[in-house]
N, C-alpha and C positions, 0 to 999 in steps of 0.2 A: 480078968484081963482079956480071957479070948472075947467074952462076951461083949465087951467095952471096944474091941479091934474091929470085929462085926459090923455094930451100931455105926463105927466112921467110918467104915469101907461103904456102906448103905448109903449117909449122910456125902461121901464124896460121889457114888455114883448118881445121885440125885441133884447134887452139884453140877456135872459134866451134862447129866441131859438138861437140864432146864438150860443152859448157856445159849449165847447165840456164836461165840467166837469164844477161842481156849490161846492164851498167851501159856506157851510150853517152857519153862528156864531147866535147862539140863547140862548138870555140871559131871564129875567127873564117873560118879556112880552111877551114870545112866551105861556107864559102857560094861560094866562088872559082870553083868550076867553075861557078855559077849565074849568071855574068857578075856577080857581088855585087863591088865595092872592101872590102879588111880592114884600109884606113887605119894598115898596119904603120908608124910613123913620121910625121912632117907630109911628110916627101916623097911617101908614099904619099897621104895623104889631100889634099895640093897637087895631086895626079894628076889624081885623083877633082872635085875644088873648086876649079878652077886661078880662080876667081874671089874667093876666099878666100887664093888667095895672093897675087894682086894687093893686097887687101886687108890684108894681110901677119897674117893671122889664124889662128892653130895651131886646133887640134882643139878643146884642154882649155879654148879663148877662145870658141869658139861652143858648147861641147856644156856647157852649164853651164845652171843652175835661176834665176840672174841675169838673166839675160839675156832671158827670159819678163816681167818686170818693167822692166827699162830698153828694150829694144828688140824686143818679141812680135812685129814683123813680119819681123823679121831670124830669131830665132830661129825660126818658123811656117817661114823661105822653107826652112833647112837642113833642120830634123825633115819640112816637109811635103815637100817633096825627096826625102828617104830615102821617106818613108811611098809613095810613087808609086812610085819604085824596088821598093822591096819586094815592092807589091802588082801590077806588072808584073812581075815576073819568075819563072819557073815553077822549083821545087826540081828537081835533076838528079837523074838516073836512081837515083844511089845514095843517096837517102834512101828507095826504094822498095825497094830492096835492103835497107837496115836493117830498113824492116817487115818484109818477106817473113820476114826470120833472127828476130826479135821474135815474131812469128805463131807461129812452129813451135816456140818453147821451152819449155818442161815451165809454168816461173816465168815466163817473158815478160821484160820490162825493161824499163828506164828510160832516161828521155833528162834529161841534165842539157847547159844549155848556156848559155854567158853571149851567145849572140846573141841579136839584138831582133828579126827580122825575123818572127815567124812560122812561117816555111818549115816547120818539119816539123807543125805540125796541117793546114798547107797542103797535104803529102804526106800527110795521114791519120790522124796520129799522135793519140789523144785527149788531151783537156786532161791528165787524169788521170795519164799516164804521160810527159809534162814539167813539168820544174824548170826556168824562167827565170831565173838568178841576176839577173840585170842586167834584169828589166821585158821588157817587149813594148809595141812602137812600136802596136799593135792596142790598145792599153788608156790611157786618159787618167786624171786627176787633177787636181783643182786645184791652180795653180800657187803657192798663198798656203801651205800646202793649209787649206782652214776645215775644222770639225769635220764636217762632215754626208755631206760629198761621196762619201767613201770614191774605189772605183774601178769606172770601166765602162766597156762595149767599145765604141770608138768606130763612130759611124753616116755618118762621110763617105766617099764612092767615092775622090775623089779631089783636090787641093790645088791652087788654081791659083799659079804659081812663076812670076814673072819672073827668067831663066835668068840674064840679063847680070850684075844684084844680087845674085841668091839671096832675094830678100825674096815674101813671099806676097802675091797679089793678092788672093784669095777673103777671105771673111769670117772672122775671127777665132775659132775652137774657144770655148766657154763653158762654166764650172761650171755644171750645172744646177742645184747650190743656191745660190750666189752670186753668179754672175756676171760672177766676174773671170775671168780669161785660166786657159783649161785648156791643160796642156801632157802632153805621153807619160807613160807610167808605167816610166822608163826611170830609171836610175841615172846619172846626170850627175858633170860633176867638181864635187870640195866642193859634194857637193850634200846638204844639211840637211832639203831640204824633201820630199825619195820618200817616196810612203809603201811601204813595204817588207812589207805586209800578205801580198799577193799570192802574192809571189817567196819570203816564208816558208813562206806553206802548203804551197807545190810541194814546196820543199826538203827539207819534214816528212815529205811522202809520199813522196817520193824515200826518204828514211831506213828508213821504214817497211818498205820494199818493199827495201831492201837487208839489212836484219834477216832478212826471213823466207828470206832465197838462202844456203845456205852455201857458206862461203871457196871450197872447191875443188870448186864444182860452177858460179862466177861467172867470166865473164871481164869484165873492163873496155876500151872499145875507148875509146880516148881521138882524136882527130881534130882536126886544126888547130888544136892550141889549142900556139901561140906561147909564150916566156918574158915577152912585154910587160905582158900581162895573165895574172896566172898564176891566176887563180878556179878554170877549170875545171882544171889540173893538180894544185892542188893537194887537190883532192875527190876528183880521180880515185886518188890515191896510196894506198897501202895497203890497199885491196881486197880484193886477188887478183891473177890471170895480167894482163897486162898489155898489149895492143897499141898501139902506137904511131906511130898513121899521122900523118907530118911533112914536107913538102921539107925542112927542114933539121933531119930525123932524126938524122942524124949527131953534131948538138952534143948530143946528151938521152942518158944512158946507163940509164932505168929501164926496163925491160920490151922484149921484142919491139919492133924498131924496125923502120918501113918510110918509106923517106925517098920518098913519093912523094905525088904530091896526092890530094886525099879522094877523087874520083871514078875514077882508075884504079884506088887501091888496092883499093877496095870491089868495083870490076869484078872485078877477077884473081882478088879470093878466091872469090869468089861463084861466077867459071867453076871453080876447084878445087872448091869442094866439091859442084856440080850433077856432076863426072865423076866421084867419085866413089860418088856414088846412084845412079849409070847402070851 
């Protein structure tokens, strides 16, 4: 088995250099090695929120667009929760690794990723060459949404949380045309009210920039992204060459699989192809 892990860690780093442009899909495992929760299941996200489970409150019962309108201080305490989370925690070694491989390509690439957190403009990455399917916790909207508000980047450091509740203590987020309760510009359950402005433009340019790479000069590195939420799998599909970094590699049979987590595997290549140039 090691010996067989080897041979595709090899076969991907020979992958990544012959490219001329790398399409990146990274779902919620790319944030794991960042001390990040990826809420696989309400047991995971009970893990993460054991005061939510007291509560006996799933995921799809707090992460919802309602809940800004019946109970803003509840909903404030989990997003303003995440958002501190988020903005304390520093992206792991190999999203620097991704730029590094990104930097050096003929065509460059693109990051498509259904996580909210940030993290890779955090590592560096420009607006420009991410697609957020799913919003960014850095970005608010009115929660009504009224006409005027559009979207913009929010200006708070950080959320004051009473831990025991989860409920927010600090001042309430505001439309600055309105006035009513601003909340993320995040994709929620049955959620009607996103505006999805944003998250299209990325997409487009994503598109865009995948137009001008051809088939077999792209690789696509696909990273943490689960069968729970399949967004990014399924955009990653039909590309090109295919890597597939997973722990639970083993159940996916598309492309180069590497059953191991974001940050190792990204390590291993990266020392392959540096002994290589040497």
């Amino acid at each position: 088995m090691k010996q067989n892990l080897q041979k595709r860690l090899q076969q991907a780093a020979e992958l990544v250099e012959q490219a001329d442009g790398i399409l990146i899909g990274a779902g919620a495992g790319m944030g794991v090695d960042s001390g990040l929760p990826d809420f696989r299941g309400n047991q995971g996200f009970w893990k993460a929120y054991p005061q939510l489970w007291e509560l006996d409150l799933s995921f799809s019962e707090i992460a919802t667009s309602r809940l800004f309108k019946t109970n803003p201080y509840s909903a404030w305490g989990f997003y303003g929760h995440r958002f501190n989370l988020y903005k304390s925690t520093l992206p792991h070694q190999g999203y620097a690794i991704l730029k590094s491989w990104l930097t050096h390509k003929r065509l460059g690439g693109f990051i498509f990723t259904s996580n909210v957190d940030g993290h890779f403009q955090k590592a560096g990455f420009s607006e420009s060459e991410v697609a957020e399917c799913h919003g960014s916790i850095n970005h608010w909207q009115c929660s009504k949404p009224c006409s005027n508000s559009g979207i913009w980047f929010n200006d708070i450091d950080q959320f004051y949380i009473d831990e025991q509740n989860l409920t927010v203590t600090s001042e309430l987020p505001r439309c600055h045309e309105c006035g009513d309760i601003a909340r993320p510009n995040i994709l929620m359950f049955n959620d009607q009210a996103w505006d999805a402005e944003r998250s299209s433009e990325q997409i487009d340019l994503c598109y865009e920039w995948l137009r001008s790479v051809p088939r077999d000069k792209l690789i696509v590195l696909e990273i943490g992204a689960g069968p729970t939420v399949n967004t990014v799998r399924e955009f990653c599909s039909g590309w090109g060459n295919k890597i597939r970094i997973n722990p639970q590699g083993s159940s996916f049979s598309e492309g180069l699989c590497l059953p191991l987590p974001a940050l190792q595997a990204l390590v291993s290549i990266d020392k392959l192809i540096k002994r290589t140039q040497h």
